[in-house]
N, C-alpha and C positions, 0 to 999 in steps of 0.2 A: 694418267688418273682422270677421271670423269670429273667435270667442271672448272680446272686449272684455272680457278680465280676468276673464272670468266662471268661476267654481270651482264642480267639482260631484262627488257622492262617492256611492258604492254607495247607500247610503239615499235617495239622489236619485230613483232608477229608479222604488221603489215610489210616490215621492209625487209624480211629474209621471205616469206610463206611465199611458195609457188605450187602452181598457176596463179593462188593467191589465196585470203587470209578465210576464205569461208569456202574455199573448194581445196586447200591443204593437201597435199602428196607429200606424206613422209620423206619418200629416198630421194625426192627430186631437192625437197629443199632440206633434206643434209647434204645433198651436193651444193647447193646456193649457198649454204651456211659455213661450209668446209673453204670454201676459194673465197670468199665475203673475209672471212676469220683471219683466214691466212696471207691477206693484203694490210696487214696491220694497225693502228689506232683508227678511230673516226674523230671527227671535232667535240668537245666536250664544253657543252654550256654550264657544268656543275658551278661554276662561281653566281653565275645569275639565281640562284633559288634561295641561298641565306639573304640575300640584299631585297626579294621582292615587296618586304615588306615598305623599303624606301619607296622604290620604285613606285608602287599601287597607290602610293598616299601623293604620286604627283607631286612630290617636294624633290624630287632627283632630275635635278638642271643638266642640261648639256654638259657642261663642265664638269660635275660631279662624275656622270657615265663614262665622259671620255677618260678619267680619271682613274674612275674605280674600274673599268675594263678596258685595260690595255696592257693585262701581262705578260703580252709576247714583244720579243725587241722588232725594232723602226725598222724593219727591211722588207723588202717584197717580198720571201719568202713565208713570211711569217706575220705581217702586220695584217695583210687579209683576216687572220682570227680575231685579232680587235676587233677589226670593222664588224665582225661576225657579233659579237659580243654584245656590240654598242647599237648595234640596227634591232635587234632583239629587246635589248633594253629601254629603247624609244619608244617601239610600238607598245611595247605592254604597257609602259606609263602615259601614254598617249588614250589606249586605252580602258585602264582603270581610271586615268583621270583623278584618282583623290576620293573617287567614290566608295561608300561603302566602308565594313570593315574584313582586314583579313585572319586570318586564322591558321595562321604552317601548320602544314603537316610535319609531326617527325617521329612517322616509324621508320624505322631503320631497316634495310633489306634485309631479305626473307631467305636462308640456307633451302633450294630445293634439289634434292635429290643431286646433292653437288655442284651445284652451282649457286651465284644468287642471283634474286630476283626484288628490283630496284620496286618501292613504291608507286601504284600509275598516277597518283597527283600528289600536286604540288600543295594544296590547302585548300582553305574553304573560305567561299566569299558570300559573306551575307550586307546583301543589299536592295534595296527598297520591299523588305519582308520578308526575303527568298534566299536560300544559301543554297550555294553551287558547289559541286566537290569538282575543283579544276585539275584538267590535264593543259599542260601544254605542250605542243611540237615546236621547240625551237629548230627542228631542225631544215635548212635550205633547201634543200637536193630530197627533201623524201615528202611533197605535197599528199593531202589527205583527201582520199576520193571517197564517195559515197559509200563504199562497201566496210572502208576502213573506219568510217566514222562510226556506223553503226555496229560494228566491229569493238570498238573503243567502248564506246557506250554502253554496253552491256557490261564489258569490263570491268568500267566505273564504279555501276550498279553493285554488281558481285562481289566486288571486294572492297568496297569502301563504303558505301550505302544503303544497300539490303536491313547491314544492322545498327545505322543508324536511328537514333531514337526522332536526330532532326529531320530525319530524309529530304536530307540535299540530293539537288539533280544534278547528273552529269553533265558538266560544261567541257565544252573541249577547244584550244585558241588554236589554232596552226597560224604558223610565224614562217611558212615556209616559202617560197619562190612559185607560184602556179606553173612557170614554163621553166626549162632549161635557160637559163641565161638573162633571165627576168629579173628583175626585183623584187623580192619580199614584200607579201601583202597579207594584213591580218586579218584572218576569217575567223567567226566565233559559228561555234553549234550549241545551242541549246535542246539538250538531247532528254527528253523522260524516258525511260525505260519502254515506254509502247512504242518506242521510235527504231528501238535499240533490233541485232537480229537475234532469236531466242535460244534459253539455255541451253536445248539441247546443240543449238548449233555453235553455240560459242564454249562449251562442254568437249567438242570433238575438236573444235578448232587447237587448244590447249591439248589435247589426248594427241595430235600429229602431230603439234609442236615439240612435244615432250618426247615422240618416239623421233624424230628429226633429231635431237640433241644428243640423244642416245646414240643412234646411227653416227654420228660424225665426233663421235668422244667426247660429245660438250658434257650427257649426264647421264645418270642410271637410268637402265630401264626400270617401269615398273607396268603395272596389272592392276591397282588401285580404280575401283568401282567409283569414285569419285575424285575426280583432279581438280576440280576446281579448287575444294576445300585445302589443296595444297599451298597453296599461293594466297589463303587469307592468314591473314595475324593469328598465333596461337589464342 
């Protein structure tokens, strides 16, 4: 059956899409997404997004973190996820600093054409005048290059902020590792929509993602004159 529970969310595009997220080849990445899929779970930072609001206000102590993430048991197999957890949760409070206010987000993922599709931010930060509608990359192993960023960013735009009345800008943090076997360093994008790459190309991006999914039994195909509007909130 097309979609078998399977959840996927704007930072997906850049880390299955081949050649890559704005030159997209259908059949090549349902092949990438077929043998990706069928290597089984990835790391899951879902516990860090109900707590950001701790975190952002700068009041979440070391102790607290090491505290609040550490739900995997003390062994080597498995304590590396802490440490995933708790490096993640440094930087970001290191980085909001206390500053500002936050705002969660909580739409709930979006049923597309059999599958779902996770929310691409986390909330909105308005601070010294300016609200940002934030993504974050917690994730290590998938660094954000130029292509992906402005990749993202239009994303943003399109489905979170076009119909805002605040028109927050797309903020984007990567929390990832720059090299293979590096440490985690946090980069921030301050992305307007002129920065972003344009609808039509981020229009097609999603139109190969979609026939990708299809191809590799993640979702229905379809013929819909407009995809975008698939993936915004009813």
């Amino acid at each position: 059956m097309a979609g078998r529970g399977k959840f996927f969310e704007l930072l997906d595009l850049p880390k299955f899409a081949y050649p890559s997220v704005t030159g997209m080849d259908a059949g090549l990445t349902a092949n990438n997404l077929s043998e990706r899929l069928a290597g089984g779970g990835f790391m899951s930072y879902q516990m860090i997004w109900p707590r950001l609001q701790q975190i952002m206000s700068g009041l979440a102590t070391d102790a607290y973190i090491s505290t609040a993430f550490s739900p995997y048991p003390d062994d080597p197999k498995q304590s590396w996820k802490n440490d995933a957890l708790q490096d993640v949760a440094r930087l970001l409070r290191d980085y909001f600093g206390g500053r500002g206010r936050w705002y969660p987000h909580v739409e709930k993922p979006k049923k597309v054409l059999g599958f779902w599709f996770k929310p691409s931010i986390k909330g909105v930060w308005w601070v010294d005048g300016k609200g940002y509608a934030v993504l974050i990359n917690p994730r290590k192993g998938q660094p954000l290059f130029p292509d992906h960023v402005r990749f993202l960013a239009r994303g943003i735009y399109e489905l979170h902020c076009v119909e805002d009345p605040n028109d927050p800008v797309p903020l984007i943090i990567d929390v990832s590792a720059p090299e293979l076997g590096k440490r985690r360093i946090l980069r921030t994008y301050e992305m307007p929509v002129e920065k972003a790459i344009s609808l039509d190309e981020f229009d097609d991006a999603l139109r190969q993602f979609l026939n990708a999914l299809a191809l590799a039994g993640v979702a229905l195909p379809t013929d819909t004159a407009d995809v975008v509007s698939l993936f915004k909130k009813p």
